[in-house]
C-alpha positions as CSV (number, residue, x, y, z in Angstrom):
1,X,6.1,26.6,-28.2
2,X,4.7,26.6,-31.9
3,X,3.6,23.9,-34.5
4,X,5.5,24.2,-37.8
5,X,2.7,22.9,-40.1
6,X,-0.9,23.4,-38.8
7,X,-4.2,22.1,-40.7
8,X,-8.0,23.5,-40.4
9,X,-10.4,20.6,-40.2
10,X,-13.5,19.3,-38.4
11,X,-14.0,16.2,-35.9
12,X,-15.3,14.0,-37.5
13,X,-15.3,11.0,-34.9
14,X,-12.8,8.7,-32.2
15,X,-13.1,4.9,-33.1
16,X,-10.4,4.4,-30.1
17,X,-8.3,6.4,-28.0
18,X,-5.7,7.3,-30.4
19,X,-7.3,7.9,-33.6
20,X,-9.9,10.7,-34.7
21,X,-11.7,10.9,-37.9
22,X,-11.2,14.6,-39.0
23,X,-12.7,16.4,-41.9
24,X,-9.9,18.3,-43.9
25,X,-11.0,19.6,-47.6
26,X,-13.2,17.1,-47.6
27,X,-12.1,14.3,-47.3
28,X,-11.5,12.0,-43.9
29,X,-7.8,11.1,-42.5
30,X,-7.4,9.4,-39.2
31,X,-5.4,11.5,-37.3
32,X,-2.9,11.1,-34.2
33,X,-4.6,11.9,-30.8
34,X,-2.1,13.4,-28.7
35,X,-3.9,13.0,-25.9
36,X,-5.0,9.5,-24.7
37,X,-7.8,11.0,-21.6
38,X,-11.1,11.4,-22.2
39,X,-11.2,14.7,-23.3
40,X,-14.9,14.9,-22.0
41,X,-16.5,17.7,-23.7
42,X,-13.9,18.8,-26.2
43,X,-14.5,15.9,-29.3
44,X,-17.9,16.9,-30.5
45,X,-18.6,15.5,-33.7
46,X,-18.6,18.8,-35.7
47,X,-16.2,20.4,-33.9
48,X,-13.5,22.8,-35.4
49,X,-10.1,21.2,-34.7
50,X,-6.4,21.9,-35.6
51,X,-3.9,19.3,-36.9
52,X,-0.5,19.4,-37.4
53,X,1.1,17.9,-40.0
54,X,4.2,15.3,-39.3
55,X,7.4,15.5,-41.9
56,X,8.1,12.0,-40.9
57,X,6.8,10.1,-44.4
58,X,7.0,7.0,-42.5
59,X,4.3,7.9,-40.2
60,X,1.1,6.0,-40.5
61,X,-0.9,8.8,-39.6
62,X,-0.2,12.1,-41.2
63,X,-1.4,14.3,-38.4
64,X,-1.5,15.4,-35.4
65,X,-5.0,16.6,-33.5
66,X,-3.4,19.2,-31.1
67,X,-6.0,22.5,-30.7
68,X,-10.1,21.7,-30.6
69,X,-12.5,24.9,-30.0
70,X,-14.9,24.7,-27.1
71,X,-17.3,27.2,-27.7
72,X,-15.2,30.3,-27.8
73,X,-12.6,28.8,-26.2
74,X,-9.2,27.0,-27.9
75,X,-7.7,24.7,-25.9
76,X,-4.8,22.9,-26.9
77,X,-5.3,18.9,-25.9
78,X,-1.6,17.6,-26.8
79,X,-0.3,16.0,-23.8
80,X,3.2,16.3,-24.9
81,X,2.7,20.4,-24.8
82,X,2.7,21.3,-20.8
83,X,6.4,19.9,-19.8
84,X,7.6,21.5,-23.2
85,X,5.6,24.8,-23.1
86,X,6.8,24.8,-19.3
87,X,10.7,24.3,-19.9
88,X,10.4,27.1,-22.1
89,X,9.3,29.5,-19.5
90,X,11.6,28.0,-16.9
91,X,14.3,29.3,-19.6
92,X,12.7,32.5,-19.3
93,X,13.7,32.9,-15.4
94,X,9.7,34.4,-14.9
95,X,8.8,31.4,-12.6
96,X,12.7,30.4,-10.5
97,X,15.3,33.1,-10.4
98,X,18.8,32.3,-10.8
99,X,18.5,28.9,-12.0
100,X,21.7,27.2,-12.5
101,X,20.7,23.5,-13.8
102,X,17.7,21.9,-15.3
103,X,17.1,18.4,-15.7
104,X,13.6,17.1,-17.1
105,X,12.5,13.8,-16.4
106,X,14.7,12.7,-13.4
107,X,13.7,9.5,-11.7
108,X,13.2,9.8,-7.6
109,X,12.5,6.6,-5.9
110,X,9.8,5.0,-7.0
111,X,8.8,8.0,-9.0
112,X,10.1,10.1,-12.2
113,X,9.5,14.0,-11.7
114,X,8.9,16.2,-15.0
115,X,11.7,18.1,-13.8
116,X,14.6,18.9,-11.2
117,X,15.6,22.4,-11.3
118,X,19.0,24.1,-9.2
119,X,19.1,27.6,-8.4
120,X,22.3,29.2,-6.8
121,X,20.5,27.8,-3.1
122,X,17.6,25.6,-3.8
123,X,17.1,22.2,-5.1
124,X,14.0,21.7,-6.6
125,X,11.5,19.1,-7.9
126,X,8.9,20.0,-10.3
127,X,5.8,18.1,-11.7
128,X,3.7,19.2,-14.4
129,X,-0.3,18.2,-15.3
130,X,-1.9,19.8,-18.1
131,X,-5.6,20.5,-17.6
132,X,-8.1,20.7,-20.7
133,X,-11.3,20.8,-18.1
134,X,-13.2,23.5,-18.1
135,X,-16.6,24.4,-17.1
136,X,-18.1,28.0,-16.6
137,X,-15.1,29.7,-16.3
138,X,-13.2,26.9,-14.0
139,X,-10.0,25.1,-14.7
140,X,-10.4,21.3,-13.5
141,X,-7.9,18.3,-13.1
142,X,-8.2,15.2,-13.4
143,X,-10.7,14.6,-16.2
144,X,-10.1,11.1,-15.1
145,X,-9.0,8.7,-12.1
146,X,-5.6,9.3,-11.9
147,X,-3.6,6.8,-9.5
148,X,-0.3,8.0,-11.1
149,X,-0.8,11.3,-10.0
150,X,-1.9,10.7,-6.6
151,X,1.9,8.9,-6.5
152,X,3.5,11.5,-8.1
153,X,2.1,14.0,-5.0
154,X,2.8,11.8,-2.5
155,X,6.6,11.7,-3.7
156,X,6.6,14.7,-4.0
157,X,5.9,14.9,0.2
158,X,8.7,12.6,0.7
159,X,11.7,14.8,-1.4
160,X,10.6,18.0,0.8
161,X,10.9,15.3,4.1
162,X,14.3,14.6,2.4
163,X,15.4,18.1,2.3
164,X,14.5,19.1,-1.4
165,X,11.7,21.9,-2.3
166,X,8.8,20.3,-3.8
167,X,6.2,21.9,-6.5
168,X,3.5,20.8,-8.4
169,X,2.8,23.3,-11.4
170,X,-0.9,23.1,-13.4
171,X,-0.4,24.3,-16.9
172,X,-3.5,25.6,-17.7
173,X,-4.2,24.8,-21.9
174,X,-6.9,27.8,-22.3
175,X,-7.4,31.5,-21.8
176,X,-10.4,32.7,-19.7
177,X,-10.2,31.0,-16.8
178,X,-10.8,32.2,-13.1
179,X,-9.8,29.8,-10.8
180,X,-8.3,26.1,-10.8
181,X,-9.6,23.4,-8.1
182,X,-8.7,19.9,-8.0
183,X,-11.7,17.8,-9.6
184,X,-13.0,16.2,-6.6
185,X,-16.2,14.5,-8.1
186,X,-14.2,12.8,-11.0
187,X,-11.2,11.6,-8.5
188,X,-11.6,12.9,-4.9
189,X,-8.1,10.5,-4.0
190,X,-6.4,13.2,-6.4
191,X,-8.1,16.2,-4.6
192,X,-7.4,14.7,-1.1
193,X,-3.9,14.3,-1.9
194,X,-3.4,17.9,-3.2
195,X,-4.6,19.4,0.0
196,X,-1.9,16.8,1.9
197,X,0.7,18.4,-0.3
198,X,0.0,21.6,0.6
199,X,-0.4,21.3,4.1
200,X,3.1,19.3,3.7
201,X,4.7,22.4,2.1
202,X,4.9,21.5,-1.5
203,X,4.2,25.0,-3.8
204,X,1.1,24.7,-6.0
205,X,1.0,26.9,-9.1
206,X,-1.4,27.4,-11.9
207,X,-0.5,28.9,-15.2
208,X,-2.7,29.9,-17.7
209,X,-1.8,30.2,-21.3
210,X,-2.4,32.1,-24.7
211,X,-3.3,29.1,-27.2
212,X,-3.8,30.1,-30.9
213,X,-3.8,27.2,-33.8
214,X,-0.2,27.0,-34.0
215,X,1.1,28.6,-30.6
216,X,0.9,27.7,-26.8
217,X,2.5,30.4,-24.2
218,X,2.5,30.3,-20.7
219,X,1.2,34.1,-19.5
220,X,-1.0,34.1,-16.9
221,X,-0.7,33.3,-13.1
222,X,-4.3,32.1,-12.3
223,X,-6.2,32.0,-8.5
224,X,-6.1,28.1,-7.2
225,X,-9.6,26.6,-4.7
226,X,-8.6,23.5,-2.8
227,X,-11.7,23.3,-1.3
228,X,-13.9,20.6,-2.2
């Protein structure tokens, strides 16, 4: 997936969750957060960012914050970016083979799953998280208490106990990294109810991704921990 217009500027500061200050020529613009988390780590005042500018003239902000540098690292932090960056590569056929039908955002119960895939014999649910949490080489999630996604994996259980194939697919918003585990000490629920899912028979992926300013590309399978 690409931006269409992308901006160099530097964080400034984050009065609230969905507005950063950001540097750009400078001068200051309060920007768009696409990504409502904490983002622990990523929105250091003085930090190199990348913003993408919105053609919508009707917008109060005028742009996006979607890429941040971490050292040497670029991680994209728009939230919208996994499930779209992901249906791309489903197009592809490199993660399902003979797919036949794709549905994004398809409600199951009590729950709505990123996406319900066919293939000529399989019927499949598909839930996406995008991680930003990295530390020494490690891909984390959450990077908050997440209650939602504890649901989501427990639904997940209860489609494969109602004959569907279940997966749960971490998009990994960074190149570099050498394992994913579940992040036990921000949200050991989450972690618990991972290892459930697995042992319940739902697929766990990671994928890892080639980030540049304006790009994010899903290339790289990488190694999952579920141990605590």
């Amino acid at each position: 997936m690409t931006y269409n217009n992308i901006h160099e500027g530097i964080f400034r500061s984050r009065p609230n969750r969905f507005i950063a200050h950001v540097e750009i020529d400078g001068r200051i613009e309060p920007c768009h957060v696409k990504n409502t988390g904490r983002c622990k780590g990523l929105l250091v005042p003085g930090t190199k960012v990348y913003l993408n500018q919105s053609d919508n003239p009707n917008r109060t902000t005028k742009y996006d914050l979607v890429t941040v540098h971490k050292g040497d690292i670029l991680i994209n932090m728009d939230s919208q970016a996994p499930n779209r960056v992901f249906n791309e590569y489903l197009q592809t056929g490199k993660y399902l083979n003979n797919i036949t039908f794709i549905k994004p955002e398809l409600k199951y119960g009590n729950s709505r799953f990123d996406f319900y895939v066919e293939t000529t014999e399989r019927k499949i649910f598909i839930e996406v998280k995008g991680v930003t949490l990295e530390y020494d080489g490690v891909a984390m999630f959450p990077d908050a208490p997440t209650e939602r996604g504890v649901k989501h994996l427990n639904a997940l259980v209860k489609s494969i106990q109602d004959g569907y194939e279940a997966h749960v697919v971490f998009i990994i918003k960074m190149q570099g990294i050498n394992y994913f585990t579940p992040n036990y000490e921000i949200h050991q629920a989450f972690g618990e109810a991972l290892v459930n899912a697995h042992n319940a028979g739902v697929k766990i992926n990671a994928l890892g991704c080639n980030v540049t300013p304006s790009s994010l590309t899903i290339v790289y399978s990488v190694p999952i921990k579920l141990d605590a």
